[in-house]
N, C-alpha and C positions, 0 to 999 in steps of 0.2 A: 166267483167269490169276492167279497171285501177285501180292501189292503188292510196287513194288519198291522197293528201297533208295534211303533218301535225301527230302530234302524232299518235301512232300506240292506235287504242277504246280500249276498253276490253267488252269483250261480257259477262253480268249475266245472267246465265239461271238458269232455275230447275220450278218446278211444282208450280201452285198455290197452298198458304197456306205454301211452304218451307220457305218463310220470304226474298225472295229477294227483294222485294218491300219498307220492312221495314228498309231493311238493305243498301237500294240505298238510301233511305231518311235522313239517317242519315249519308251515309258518305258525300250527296252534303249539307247537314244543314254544316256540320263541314267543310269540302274541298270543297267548292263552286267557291275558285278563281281557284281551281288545274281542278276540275271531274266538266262535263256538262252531262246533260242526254241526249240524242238523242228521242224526242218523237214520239213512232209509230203512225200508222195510225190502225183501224179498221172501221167496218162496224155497231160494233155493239151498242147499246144504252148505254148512263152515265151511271153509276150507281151513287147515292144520294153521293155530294159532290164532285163529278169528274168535272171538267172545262175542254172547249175544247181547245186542244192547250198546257197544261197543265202535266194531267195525259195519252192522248190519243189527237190525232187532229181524230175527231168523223167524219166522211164521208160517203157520198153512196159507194152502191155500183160501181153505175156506174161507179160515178167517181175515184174509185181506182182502179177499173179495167183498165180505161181509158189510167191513170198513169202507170200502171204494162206493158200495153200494149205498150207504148210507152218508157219503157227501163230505168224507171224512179225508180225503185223500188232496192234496193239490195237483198233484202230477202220479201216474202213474204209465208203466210201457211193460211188454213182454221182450224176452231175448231166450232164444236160446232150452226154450219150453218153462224157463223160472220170470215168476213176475219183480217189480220192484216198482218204488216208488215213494212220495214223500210225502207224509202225513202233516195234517197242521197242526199238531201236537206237536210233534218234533221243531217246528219252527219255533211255534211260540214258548218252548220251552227254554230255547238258546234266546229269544228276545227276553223273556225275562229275567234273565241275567243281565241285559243292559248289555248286550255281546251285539257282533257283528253278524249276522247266521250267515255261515259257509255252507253253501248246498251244491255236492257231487252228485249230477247229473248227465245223464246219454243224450243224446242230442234229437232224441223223440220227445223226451220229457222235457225239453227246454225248447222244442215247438210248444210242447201243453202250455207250461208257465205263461208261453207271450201272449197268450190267451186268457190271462185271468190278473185282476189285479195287482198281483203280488211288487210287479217292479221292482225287480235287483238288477246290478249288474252284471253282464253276462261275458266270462273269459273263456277260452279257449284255450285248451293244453293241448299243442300238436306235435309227434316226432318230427325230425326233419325228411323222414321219407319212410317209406313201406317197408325199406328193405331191412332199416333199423328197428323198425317197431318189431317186424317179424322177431327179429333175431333175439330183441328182449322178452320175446311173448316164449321163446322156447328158451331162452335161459332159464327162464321162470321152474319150468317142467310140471308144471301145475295143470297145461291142457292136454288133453287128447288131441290126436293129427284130425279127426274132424271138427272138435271146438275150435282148433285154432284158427284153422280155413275158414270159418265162420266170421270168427272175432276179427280177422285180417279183411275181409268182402265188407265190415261192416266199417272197418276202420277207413275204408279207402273212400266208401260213401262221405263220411266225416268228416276226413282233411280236404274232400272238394268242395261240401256243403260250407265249412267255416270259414271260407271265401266270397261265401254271398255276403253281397252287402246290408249290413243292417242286423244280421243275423246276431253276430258278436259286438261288443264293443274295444274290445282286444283279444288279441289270437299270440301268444306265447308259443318260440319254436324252441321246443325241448333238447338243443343239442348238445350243450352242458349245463348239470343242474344245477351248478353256483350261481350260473348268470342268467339262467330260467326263474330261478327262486328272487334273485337282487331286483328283475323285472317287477317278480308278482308282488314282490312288496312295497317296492316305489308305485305300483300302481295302483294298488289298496288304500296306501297313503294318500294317493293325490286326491284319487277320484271322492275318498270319505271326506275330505278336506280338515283331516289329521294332521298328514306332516310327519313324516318316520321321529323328527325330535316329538314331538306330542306324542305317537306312539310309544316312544323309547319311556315316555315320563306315565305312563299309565303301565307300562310293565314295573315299574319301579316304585306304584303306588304315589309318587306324587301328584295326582291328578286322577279322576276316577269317570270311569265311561258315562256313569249318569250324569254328570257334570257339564259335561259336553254334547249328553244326547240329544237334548232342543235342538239347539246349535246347529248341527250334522243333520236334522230332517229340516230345519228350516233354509238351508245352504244348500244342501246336495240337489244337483241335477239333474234332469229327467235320462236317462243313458240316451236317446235321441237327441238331447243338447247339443248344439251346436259347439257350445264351449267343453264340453267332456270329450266330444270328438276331436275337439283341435287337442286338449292335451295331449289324448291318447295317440 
């Protein structure tokens, strides 16, 4: 696929139960005029409090295959017998806002991405060990003792894989989520070449994301820079 117009995403991944979910909700609660989410698509059923369109746009199968099949998809992965994945509607629907697009993806579908032009950068949400991640994944009580087993073998795949180099261009250890969150956002700052004050003046309206969109694609880094490395 083509790159497409408009700020360069940033891709969150890491395992369920690592807190990237927790920690997307609070950066678009706080940066809502800056970060848009990009909502995927799956196969698989709500879970209690999920809205469609929202947390997931909920679909058949059919019909994402449908879509996958006709070139519509950028990434796509199975888990677990439910598909997901992320349409380039979804993207360019947060780029047209002049937003940043935030894309929650598995770490299959962010092998796809580096595959195709899209270029964002790509973060890493990881607990500080299994044993943790377990313990919040049955907090939760949302899985069966065989989903979980599943979600834990997939997770461990995860935190070894986000250790290759090149893979990530930061990896975030979730051990508390103040100083998890204070991370992801000095690092959204740096890397967009915003500046948390610039940030702070565009949640505030004085200042407006088209303003500085040029700006931010003629500046920003290839995530293989050398110099985004050294920040990071």
């Amino acid at each position: 696929m083509h790159a497409m117009a408009g700020p360069r995403p940033v891709v969150l991944s890491g395992p369920s139960g690592a807190g990237k979910s927790t920690l997307l909700k609070k950066l678009l609660k706080d940066y809502g005029n800056v970060f848009g989410f990009s909502v995927s698509h799956t196969t698989r059923q709500p879970r209690t409090g999920e809205a469609n369109g929202k947390e997931y746009h909920f679909v058949t199968r059919e019909h994402m295959q449908k879509e996958i099949d006709a070139g519509e998809f950028i990434e796509h992965a199975e888990f677990s017998g439910n598909m997901y994945g992320t349409s380039k509607a979804a993207v360019q629907a947060v780029q047209a806002q002049n937003q940043i697009c935030i894309l929650d993806i598995d770490l299959q579908g962010v092998k796809n991405i580096k595959k195709t032009d899209l270029k964002p950068i790509y973060i890493s949400v990881q607990a500080p060990s299994i044993e943790v991640l377990e313990k919040r994944l049955r907090d939760r009580q949302t899985e069966s003792e065989e989903s979980l087993q599943k979600r834990l073998n997939t997770a461990r795949v995860d935190m070894e894989l986000s250790k290759e180099p090149g893979l990530f261009d930061l990896v975030i250890i979730n051990n508390d989520l103040e100083k998890a969150y204070s991370e992801l956002k000095e690092v959204l700052a740096e890397v967009s070449l915003l500046g948390l004050a610039t940030v702070e003046a565009i949640v505030h309206g004085q200042v407006s994301v088209r303003e500085l969109r040029k700006e931010v694609l003629d500046k920003l880094p290839s995530p293989r820079d050398g110099k985004l490395m050294a920040r990071l």
